[in-house]
TIMI-2910 file (N, C-alpha, C, CB; in pm, 1 decimal, decimal comma, always signed):
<rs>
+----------+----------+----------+----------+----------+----------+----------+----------+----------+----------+----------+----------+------+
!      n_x !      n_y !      n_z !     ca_x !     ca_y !     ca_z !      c_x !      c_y !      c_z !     cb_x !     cb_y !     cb_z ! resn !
+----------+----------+----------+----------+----------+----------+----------+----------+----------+----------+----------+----------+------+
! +16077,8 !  +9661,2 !  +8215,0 ! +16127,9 !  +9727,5 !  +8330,9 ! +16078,0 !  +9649,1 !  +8452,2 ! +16083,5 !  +9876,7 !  +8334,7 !  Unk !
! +16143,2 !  +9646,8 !  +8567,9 ! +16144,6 !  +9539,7 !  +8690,6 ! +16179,9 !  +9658,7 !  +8796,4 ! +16277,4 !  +9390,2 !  +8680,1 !  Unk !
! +15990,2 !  +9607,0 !  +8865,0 ! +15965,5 !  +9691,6 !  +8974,6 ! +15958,5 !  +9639,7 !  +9089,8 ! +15865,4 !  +9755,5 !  +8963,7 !  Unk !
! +16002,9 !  +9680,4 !  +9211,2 ! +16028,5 !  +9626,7 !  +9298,5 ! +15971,2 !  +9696,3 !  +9454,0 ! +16158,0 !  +9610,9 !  +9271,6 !  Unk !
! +15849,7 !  +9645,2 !  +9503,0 ! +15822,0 !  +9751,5 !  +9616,7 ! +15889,8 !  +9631,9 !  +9775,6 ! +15592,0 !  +9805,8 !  +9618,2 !  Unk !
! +15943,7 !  +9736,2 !  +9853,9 ! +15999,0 !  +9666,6 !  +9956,2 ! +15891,3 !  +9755,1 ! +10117,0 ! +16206,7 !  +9695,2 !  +9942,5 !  Unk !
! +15906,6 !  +9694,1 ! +10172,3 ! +15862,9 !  +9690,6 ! +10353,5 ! +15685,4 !  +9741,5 ! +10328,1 ! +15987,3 !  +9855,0 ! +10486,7 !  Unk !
! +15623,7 !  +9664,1 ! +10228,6 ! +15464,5 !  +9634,9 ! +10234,0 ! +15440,7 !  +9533,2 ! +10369,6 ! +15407,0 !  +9548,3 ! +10073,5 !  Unk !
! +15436,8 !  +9604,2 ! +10456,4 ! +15375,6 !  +9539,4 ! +10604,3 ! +15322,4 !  +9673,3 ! +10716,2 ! +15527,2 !  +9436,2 ! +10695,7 !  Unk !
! +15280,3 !  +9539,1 ! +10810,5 ! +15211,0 !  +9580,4 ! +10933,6 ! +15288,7 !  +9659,0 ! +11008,4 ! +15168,0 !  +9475,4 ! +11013,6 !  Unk !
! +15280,1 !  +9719,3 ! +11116,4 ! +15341,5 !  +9714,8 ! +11232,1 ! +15441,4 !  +9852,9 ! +11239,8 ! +15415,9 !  +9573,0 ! +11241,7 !  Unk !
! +15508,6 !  +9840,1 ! +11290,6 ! +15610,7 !  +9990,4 ! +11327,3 ! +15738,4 ! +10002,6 ! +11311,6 ! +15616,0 ! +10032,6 ! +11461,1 !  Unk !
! +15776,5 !  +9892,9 ! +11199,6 ! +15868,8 !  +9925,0 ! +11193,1 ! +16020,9 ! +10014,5 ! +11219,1 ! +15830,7 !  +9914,6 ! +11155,5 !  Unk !
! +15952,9 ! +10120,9 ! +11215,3 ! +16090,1 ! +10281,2 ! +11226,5 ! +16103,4 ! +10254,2 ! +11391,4 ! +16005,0 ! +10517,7 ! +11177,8 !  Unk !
! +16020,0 ! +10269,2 ! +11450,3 ! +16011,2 ! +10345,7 ! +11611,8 ! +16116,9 ! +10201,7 ! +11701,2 ! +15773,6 ! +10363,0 ! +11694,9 !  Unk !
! +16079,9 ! +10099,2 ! +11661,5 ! +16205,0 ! +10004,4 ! +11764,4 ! +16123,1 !  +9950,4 ! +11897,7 ! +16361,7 ! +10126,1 ! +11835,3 !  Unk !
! +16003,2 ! +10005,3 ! +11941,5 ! +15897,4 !  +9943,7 ! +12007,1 ! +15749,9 !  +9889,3 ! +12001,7 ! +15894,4 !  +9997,8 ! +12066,8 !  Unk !
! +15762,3 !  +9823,5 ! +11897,5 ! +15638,6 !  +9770,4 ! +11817,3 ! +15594,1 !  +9651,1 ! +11916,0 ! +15678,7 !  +9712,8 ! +11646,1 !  Unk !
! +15436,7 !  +9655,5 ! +11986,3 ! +15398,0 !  +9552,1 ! +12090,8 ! +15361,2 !  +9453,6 ! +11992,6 ! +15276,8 !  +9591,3 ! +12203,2 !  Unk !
! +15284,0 !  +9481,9 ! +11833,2 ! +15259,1 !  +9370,8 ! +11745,2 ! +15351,6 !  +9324,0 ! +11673,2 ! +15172,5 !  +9390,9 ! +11667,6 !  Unk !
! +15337,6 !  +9164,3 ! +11586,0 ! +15428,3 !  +9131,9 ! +11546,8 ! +15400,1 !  +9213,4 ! +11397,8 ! +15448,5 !  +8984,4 ! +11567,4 !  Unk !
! +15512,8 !  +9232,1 ! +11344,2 ! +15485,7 !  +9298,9 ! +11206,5 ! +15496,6 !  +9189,7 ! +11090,3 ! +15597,4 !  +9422,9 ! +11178,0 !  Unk !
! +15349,2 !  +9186,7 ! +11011,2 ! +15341,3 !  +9098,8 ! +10881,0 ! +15347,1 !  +9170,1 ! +10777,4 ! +15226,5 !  +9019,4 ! +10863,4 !  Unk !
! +15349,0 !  +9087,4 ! +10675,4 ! +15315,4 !  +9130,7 ! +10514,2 ! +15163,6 !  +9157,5 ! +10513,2 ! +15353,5 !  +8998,4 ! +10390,1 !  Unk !
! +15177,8 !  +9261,7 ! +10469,6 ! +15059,4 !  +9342,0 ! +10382,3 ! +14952,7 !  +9248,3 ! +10322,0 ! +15125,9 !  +9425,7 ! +10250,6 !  Unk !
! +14781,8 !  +9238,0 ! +10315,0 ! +14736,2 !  +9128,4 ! +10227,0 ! +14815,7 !  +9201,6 ! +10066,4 ! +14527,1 !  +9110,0 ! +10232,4 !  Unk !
! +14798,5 !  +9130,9 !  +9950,5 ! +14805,2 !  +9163,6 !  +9818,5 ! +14766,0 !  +9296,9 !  +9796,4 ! +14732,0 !  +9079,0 !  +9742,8 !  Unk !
! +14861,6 !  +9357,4 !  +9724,3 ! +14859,7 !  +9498,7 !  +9725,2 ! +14846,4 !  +9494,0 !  +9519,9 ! +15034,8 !  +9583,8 !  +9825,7 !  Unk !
! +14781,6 !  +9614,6 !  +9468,6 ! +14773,3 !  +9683,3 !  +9320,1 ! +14841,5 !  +9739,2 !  +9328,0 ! +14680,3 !  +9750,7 !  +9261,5 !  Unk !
! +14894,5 !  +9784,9 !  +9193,7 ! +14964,8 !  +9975,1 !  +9181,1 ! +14886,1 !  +9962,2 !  +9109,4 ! +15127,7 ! +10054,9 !  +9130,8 !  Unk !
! +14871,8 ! +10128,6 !  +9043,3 ! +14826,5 ! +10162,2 !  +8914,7 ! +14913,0 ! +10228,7 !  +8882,4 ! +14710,6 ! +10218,8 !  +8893,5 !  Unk !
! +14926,8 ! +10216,9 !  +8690,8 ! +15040,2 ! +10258,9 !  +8641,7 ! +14904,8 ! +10379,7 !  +8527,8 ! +15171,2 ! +10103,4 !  +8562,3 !  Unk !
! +14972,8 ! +10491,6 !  +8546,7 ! +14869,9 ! +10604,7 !  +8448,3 ! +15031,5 ! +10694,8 !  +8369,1 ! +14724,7 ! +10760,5 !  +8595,6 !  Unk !
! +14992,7 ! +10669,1 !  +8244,0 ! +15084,4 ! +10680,8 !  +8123,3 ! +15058,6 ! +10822,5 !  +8076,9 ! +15054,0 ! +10567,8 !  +8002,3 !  Unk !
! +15209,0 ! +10885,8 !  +8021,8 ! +15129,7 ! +11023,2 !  +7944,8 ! +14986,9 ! +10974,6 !  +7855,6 ! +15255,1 ! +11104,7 !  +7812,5 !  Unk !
! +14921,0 ! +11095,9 !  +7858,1 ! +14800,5 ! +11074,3 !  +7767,9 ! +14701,5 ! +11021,3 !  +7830,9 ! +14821,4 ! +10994,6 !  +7657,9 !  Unk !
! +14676,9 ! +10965,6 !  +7977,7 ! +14595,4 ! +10902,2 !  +8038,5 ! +14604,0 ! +10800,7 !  +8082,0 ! +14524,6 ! +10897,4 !  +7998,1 !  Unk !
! +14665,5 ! +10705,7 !  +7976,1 ! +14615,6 ! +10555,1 !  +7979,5 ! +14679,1 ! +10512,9 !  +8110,8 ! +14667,5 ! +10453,0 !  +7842,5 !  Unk !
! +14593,0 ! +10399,5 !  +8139,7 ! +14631,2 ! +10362,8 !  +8262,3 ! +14648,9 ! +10185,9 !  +8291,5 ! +14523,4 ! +10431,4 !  +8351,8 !  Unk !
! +14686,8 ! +10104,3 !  +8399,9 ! +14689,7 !  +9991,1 !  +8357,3 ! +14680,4 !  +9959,6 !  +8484,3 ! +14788,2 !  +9943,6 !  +8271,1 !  Unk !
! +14670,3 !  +9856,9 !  +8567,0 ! +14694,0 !  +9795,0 !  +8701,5 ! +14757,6 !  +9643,8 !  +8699,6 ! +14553,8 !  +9791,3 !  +8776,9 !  Unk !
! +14852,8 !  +9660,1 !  +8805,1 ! +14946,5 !  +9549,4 !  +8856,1 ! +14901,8 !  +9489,1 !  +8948,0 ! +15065,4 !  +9582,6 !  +8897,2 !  Unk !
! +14884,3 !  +9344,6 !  +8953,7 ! +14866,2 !  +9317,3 !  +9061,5 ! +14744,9 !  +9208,3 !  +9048,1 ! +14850,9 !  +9438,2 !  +9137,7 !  Unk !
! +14733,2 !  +9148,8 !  +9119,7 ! +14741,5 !  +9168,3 !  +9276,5 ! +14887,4 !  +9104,0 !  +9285,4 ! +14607,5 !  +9081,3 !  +9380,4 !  Unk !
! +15016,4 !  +9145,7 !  +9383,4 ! +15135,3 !  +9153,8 !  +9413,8 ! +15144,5 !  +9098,1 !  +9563,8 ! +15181,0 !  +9290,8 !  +9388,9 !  Unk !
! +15195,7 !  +9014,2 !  +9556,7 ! +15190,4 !  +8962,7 !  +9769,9 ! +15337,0 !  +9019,9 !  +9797,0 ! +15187,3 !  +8719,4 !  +9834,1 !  Unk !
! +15324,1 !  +9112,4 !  +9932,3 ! +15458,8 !  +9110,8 !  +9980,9 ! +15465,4 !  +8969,6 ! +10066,9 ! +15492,6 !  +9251,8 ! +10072,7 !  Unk !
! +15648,2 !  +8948,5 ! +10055,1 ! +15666,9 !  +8830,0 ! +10119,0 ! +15799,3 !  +8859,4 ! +10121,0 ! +15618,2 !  +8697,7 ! +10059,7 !  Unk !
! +15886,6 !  +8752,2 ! +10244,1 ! +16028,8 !  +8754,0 ! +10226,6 ! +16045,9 !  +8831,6 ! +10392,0 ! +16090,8 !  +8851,8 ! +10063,1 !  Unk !
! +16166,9 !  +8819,8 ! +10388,1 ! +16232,7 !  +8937,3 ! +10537,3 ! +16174,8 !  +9098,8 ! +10482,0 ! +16479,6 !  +8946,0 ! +10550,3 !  Unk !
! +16176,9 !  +9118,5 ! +10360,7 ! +16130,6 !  +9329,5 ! +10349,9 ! +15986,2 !  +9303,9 ! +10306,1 ! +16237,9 !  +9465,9 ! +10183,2 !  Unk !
! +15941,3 !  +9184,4 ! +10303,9 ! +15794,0 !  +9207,7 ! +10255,1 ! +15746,3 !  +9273,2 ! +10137,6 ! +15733,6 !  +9272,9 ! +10340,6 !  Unk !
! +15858,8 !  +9233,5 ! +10062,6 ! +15838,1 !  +9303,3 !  +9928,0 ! +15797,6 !  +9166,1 !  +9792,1 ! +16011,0 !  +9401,6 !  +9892,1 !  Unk !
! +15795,8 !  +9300,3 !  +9676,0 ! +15749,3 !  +9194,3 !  +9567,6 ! +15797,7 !  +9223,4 !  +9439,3 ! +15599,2 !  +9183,7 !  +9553,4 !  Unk !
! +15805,7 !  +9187,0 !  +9355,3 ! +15841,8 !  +9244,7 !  +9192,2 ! +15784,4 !  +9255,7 !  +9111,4 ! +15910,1 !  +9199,8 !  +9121,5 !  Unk !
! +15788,0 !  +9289,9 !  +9013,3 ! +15664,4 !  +9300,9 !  +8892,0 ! +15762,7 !  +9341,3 !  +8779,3 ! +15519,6 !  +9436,0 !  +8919,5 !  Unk !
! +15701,2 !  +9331,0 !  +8673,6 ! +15744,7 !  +9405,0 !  +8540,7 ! +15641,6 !  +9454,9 !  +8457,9 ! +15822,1 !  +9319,2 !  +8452,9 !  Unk !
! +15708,9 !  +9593,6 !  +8424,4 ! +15616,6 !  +9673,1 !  +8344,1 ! +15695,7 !  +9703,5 !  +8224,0 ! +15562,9 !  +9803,4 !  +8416,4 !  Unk !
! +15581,2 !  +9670,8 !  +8121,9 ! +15644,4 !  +9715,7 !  +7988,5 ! +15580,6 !  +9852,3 !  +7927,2 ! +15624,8 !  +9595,2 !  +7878,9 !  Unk !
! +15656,3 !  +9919,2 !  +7891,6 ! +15589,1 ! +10035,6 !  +7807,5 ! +15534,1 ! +10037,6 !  +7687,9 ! +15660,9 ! +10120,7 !  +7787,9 !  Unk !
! +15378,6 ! +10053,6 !  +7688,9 ! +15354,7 ! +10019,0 !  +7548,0 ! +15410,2 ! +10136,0 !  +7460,6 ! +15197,5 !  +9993,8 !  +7520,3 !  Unk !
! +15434,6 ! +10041,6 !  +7313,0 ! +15469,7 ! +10091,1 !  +7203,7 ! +15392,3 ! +10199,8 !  +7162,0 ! +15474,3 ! +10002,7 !  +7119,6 !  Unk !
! +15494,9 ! +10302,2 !  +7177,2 ! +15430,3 ! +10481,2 !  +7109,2 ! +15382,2 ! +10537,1 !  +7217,1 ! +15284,8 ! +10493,0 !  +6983,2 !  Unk !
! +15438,4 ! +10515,2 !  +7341,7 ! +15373,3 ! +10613,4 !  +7444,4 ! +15503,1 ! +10735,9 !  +7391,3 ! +15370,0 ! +10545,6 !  +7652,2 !  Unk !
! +15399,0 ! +10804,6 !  +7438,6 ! +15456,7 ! +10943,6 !  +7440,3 ! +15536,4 ! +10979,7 !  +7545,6 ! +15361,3 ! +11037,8 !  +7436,8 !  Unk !
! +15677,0 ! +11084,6 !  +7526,7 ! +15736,0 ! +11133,7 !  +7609,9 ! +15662,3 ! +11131,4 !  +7752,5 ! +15767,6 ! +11247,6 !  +7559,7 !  Unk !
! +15742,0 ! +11152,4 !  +7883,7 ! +15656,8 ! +11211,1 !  +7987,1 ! +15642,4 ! +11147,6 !  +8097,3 ! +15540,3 ! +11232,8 !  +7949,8 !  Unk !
! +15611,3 ! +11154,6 !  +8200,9 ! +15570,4 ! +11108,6 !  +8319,5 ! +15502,1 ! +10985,7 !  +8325,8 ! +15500,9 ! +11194,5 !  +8372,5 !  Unk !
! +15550,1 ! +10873,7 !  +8397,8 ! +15488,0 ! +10738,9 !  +8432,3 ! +15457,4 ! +10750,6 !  +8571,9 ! +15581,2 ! +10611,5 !  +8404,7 !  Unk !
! +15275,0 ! +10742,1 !  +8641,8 ! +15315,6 ! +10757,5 !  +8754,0 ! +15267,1 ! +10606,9 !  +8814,9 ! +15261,1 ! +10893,7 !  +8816,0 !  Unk !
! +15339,8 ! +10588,0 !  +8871,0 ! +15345,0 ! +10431,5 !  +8973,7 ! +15225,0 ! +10474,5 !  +9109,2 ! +15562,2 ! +10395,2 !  +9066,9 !  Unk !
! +15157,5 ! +10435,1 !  +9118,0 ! +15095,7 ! +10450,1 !  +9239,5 ! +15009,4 ! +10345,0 !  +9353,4 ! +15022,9 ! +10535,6 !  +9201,5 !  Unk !
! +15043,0 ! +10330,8 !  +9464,2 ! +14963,4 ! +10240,8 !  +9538,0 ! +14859,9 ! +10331,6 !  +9653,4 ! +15073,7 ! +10131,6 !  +9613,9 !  Unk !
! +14706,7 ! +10311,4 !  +9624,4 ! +14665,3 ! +10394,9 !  +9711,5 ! +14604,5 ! +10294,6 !  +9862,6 ! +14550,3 ! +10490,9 !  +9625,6 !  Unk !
! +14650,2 ! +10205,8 !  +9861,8 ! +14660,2 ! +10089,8 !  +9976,1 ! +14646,6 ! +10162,9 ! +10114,0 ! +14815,1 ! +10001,4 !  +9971,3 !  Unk !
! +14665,4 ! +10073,3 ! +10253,3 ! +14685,9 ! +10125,3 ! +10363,7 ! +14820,9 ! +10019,4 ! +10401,9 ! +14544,7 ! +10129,7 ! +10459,4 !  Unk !
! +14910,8 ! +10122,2 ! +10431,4 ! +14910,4 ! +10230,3 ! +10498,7 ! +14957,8 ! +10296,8 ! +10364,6 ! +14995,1 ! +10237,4 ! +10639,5 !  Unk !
! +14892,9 ! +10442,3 ! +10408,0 ! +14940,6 ! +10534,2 ! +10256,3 ! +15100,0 ! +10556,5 ! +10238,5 ! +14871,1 ! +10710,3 ! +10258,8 !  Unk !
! +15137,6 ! +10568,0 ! +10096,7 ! +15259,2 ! +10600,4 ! +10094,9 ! +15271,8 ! +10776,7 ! +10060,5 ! +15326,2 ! +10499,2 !  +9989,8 !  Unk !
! +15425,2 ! +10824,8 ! +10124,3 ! +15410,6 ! +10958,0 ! +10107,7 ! +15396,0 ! +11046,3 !  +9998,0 ! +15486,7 ! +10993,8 ! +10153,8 !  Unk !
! +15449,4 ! +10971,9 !  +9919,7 ! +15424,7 ! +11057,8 !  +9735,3 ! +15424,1 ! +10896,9 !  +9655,6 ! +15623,9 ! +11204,4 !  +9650,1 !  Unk !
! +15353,5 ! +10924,7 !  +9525,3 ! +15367,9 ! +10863,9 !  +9399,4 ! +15516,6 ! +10822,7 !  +9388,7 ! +15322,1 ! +10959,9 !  +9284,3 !  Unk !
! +15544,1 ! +10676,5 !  +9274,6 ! +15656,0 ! +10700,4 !  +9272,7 ! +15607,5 ! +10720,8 !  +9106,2 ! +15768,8 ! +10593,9 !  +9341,6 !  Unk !
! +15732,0 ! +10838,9 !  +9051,5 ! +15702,4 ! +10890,0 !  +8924,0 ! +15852,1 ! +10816,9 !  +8847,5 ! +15681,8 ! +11083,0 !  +8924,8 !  Unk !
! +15794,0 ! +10780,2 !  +8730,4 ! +15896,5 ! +10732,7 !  +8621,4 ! +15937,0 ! +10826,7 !  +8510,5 ! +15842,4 ! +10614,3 !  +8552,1 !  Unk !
! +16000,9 ! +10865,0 !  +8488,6 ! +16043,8 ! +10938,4 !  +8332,7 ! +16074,9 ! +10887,5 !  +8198,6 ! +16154,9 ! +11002,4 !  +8342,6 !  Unk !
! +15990,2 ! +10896,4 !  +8117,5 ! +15998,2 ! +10820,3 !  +7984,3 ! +15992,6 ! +10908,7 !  +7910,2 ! +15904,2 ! +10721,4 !  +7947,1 !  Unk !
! +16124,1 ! +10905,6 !  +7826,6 ! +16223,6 ! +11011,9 !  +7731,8 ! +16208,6 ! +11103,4 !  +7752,7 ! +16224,7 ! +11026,6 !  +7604,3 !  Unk !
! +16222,8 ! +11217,5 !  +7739,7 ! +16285,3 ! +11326,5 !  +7735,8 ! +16148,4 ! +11415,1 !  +7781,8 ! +16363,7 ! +11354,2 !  +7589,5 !  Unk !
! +16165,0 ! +11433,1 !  +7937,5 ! +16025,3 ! +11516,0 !  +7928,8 ! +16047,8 ! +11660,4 !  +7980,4 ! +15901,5 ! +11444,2 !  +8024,4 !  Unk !
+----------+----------+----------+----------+----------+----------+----------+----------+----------+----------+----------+----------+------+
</rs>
């Protein structure tokens, strides 16, 4: 599976009057925590490009159980929720 985080940067993007210039983020982790606990980390990931983004791929190990994959970056600036994955039928 091919993950993709976009606008990992500085600055103010939304508002349209940003006095700094807006960069890429230093190297950002996720952590990936699997039904059952297990957990794994990505990274280190550089945003780069015009969205300051990056890609990754995550594979699911063999015999995870049904259930919730949660993607998470606890970086600055915080993001507003987890992003959550669904693996089979939960």
């Amino acid at each position: 599976m091919t993950l993709y985080g976009h606008f990992f940067r500085s600055g103010c993007n939304d508002t349209g009057n940003c006095v700094d210039e807006e960069r890429p983020l230093p190297p950002v982790t996720l952590l990936v925590t699997y039904p059952g606990g297990g957990t794994e980390e990505l990274g280190p990931l550089t945003p780069a490009g015009w969205d300051s983004g990056f890609r990754t791929e995550l594979t699911i190990p063999a015999g995870t159980p049904p259930g919730r994959i949660r993607v998470r970056y606890d970086g600055q600036p915080r993001p507003q929720r987890p992003f959550v994955l669904v693996v089979g039928a939960a």
